[in-house]
C-alpha positions in Angstrom: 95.0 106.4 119.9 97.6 106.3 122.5 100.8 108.4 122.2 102.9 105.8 121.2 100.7 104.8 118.6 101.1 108.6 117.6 104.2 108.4 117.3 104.3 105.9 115.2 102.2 106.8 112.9 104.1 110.2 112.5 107.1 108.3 111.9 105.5 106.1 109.1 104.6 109.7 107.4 108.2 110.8 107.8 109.8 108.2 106.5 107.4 107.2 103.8 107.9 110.8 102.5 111.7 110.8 103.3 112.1 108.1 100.6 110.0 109.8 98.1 112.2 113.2 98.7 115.2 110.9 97.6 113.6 109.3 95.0 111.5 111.7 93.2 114.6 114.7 92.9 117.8 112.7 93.2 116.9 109.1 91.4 117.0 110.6 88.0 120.7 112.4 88.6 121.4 108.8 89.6 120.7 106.8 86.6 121.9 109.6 84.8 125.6 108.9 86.3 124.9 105.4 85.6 124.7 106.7 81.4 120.9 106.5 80.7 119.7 108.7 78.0 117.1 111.3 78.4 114.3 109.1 77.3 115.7 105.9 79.3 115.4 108.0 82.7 112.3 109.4 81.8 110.8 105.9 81.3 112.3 105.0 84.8 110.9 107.8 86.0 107.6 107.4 85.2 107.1 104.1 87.2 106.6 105.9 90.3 103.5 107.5 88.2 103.0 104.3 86.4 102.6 102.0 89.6 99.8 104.1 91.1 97.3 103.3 88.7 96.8 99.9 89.7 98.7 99.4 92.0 97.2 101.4 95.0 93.4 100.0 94.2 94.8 96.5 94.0 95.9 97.0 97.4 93.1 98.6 99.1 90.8 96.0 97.5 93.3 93.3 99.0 93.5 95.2 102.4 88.9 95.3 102.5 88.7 91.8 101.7 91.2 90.6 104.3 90.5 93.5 107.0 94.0 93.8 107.8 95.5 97.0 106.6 98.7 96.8 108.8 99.4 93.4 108.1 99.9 94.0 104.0 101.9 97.4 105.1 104.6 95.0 107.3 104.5 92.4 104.4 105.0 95.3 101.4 107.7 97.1 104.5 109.5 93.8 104.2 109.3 92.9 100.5 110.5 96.1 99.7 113.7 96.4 101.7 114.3 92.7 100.1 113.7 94.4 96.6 115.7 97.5 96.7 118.6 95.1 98.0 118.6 93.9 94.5 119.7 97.8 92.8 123.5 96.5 94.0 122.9 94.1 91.9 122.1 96.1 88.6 123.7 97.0 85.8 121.6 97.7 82.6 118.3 99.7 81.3 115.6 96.8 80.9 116.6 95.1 84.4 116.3 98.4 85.7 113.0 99.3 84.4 111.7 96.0 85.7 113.0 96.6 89.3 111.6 100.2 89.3 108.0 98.5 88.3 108.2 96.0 90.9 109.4 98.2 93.9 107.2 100.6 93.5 103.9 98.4 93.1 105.1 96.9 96.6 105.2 100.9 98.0 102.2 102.0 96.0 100.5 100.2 98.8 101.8 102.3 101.6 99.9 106.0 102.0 96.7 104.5 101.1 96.4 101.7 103.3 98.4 104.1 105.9 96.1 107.3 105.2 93.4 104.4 106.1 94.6 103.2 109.0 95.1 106.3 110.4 91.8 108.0 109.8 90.5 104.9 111.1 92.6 105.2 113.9 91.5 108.6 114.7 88.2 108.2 114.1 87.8 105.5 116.5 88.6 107.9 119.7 87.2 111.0 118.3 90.8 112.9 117.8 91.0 113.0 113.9 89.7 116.9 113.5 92.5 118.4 115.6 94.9 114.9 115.1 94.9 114.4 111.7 97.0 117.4 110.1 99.7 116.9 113.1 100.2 113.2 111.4 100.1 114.3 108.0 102.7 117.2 108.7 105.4 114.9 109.2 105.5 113.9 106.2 106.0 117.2 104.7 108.4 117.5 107.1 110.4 114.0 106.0 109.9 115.1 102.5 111.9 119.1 102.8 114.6 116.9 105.6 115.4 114.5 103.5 116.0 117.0 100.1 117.9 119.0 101.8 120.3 116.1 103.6 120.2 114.1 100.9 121.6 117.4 98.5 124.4 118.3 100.9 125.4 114.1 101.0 125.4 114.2 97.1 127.8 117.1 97.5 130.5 115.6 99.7 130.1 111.9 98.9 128.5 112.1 95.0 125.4 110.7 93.6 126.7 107.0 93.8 125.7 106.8 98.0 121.6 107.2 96.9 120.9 103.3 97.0 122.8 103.4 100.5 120.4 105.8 101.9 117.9 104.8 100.3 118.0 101.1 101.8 118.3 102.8 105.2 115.0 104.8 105.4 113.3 101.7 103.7 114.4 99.4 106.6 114.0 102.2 109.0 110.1 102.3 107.6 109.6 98.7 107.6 110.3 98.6 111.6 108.0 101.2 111.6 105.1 99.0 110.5 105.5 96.8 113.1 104.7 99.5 115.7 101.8 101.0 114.2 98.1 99.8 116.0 94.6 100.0 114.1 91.4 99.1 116.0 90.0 96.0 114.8 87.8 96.6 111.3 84.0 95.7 111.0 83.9 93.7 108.3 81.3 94.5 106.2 80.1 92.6 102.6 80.6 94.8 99.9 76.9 95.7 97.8 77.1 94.7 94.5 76.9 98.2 92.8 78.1 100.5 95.6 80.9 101.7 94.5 79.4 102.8 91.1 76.6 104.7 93.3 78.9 106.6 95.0 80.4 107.6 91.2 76.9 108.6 90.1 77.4 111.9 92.6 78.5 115.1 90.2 80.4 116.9 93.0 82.7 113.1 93.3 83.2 113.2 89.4 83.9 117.0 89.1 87.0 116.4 92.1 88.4 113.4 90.1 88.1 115.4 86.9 90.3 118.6 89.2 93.0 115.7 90.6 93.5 114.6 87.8 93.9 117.8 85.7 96.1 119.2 88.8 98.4 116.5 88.7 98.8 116.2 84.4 100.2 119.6 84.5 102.3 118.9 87.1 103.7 116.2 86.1 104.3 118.0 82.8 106.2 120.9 85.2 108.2 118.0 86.6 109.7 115.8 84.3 110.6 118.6 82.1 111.2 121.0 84.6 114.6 123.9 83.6 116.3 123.8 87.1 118.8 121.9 86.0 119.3 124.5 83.1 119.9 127.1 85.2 122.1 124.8 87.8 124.6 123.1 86.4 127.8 121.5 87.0 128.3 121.3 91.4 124.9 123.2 91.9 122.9 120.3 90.0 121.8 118.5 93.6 121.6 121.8 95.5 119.5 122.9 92.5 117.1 120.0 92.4 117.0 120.2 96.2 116.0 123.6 96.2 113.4 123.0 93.4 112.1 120.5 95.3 112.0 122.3 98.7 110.1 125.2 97.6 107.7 123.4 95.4 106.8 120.5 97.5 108.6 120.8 101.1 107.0 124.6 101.5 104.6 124.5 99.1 102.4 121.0 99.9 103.2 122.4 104.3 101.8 125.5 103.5 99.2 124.7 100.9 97.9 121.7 103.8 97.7 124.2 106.7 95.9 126.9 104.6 93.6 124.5 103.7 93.0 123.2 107.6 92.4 126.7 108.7 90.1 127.4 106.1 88.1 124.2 106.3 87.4 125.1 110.1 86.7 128.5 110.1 85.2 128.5 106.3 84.4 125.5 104.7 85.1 123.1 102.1 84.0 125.2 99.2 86.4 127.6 100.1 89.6 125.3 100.3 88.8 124.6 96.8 88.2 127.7 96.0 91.8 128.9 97.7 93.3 125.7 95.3 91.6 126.9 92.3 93.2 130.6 92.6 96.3 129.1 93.3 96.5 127.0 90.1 95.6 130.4 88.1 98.5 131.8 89.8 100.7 128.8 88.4 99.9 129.2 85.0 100.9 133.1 85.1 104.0 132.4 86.7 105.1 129.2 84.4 103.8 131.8 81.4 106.8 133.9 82.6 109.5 131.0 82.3 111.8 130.9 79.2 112.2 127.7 77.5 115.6 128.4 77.1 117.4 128.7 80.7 120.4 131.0 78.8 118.5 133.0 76.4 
């Protein structure tokens, strides 16, 4: 991989994850302003969930039959700059709802064609042991930048600029596509049955089984989560930014570069091991948390 495709995969990371740090803490202040109730924005919400159940398989099994990963990412890049145009447009619940399921089936297809590419990518020139976490790490990086410029924006200028910056990074990300380079992939006919072989191993079932149990209870933390209890009023975005910084910027950097050094010097067992004591900790410090942010 040459440093220019390096650099552009970094970028795709960054500004990939920049979106989803506007998205994920700011959209729901948004259509809040706009005067959805609490269960409206929670069902807006959870299309960013909602579109990754299909969405992302629907892709990749797209992506193997045609063997050219970057190719859907530039046409998804391009269809979803031309989507989000449309949020000018808006004005009421259902059409919203509709455009949040449609924009977010086109991005569901991003990270895992883009994880792809890259590993591929890496693979190909033998660089993805000591590559790999570099590329990933911008993301992180895109993700804590963008909450915290996106929270000082909302400050000054007020929620109603979100579909301006939004648009930006999304166009920024789709001229990213178009610079990213995969080696050419073998094509190779998919065994009837091969799949299902691979879901016959315990040690696959029993990491689905932690995934998904890791993210039910966190996406139990995060829709319902008290910051904005405890920030109200002209701390509400500085709140959710800060929320958001600590639990994903900081925590997701930190929790990936544990888990690096730990997988070279330890193993695998023991990253899982370092995740499972980390969940335990969770639970006793959300044990401690009042329901009731004034009580």
């Amino acid at each position: 991989m040459t440093a220019s495709s390096r650099w552009a995969f970094g970028a795709f990371f960054f500004l990939y994850f920049a979106y989803i740090g506007l998205m994920s803490p700011y959209a729901s202040l948004y259509f809040a302003e706009l005067g959805f109730g609490a269960i409206e924005i929670a069902a807006l919400m959870s299309m960013l969930q909602v579109t990754r159940i299909l969405g992302p398989f629907s892709w990749g099994w797209l992506s193997d039959y045609l063997s050219n990963r970057v190719g859907i990412m530039r046409f998804c890049g391009v269809l979803a700059v031309l989507c989000f145009c449309v949020i000018f447009y808006l004005e009421h619940y259902i059409p919203f709802l509709i455009w949040m399921f449609i924009l977010h089936t086109i991005l569901s297809s991003m990270i895992p064609l883009g994880e792809a590419a890259t590993v591929h990518a890496l693979f190909k020139d033998n660089s993805f042991d000591h590559r790999y976490g570099r590329l990933r790490l911008w993301g992180s990086i895109g993700f804590v930048a963008m909450v915290l410029l996106a929270g000082e924006v909302f400050q000054w200028w007020g929620i109603e600029v979100l579909p301006w910056l939004g648009l930006g990074v999304l166009i920024a990300l789709a001229i990213d596509t178009f610079l990213l380079r995969e080696p050419k992939i073998e094509r190779r006919p998919l065994v009837r049955g091969e799949l299902r072989a691979v879901l016959q191993h315990l040690e696959v079932r029993w990491f689905l089984v932690s995934a998904f149990a890791m993210i039910f209870g966190h996406a139990a933390l995060y829709v319902f989560k008290l910051i904005q209890g405890w920030f109200s009023g002209p701390l509400q975005a500085r709140g959710q930014a800060l929320f958001t910084t600590v639990a994903y910027g900081f925590g997701g950097t930190l929790g990936g570069l544990c888990a690096g050094w730990i997988w070279d010097h330890w193993g695998p067992n023991q990253v899982f091991g370092m995740a499972a004591v980390a969940c335990a900790v969770a639970g006793i410090a959300i044990a401690q948390v009042k329901t009731n942010p004034k009580a």
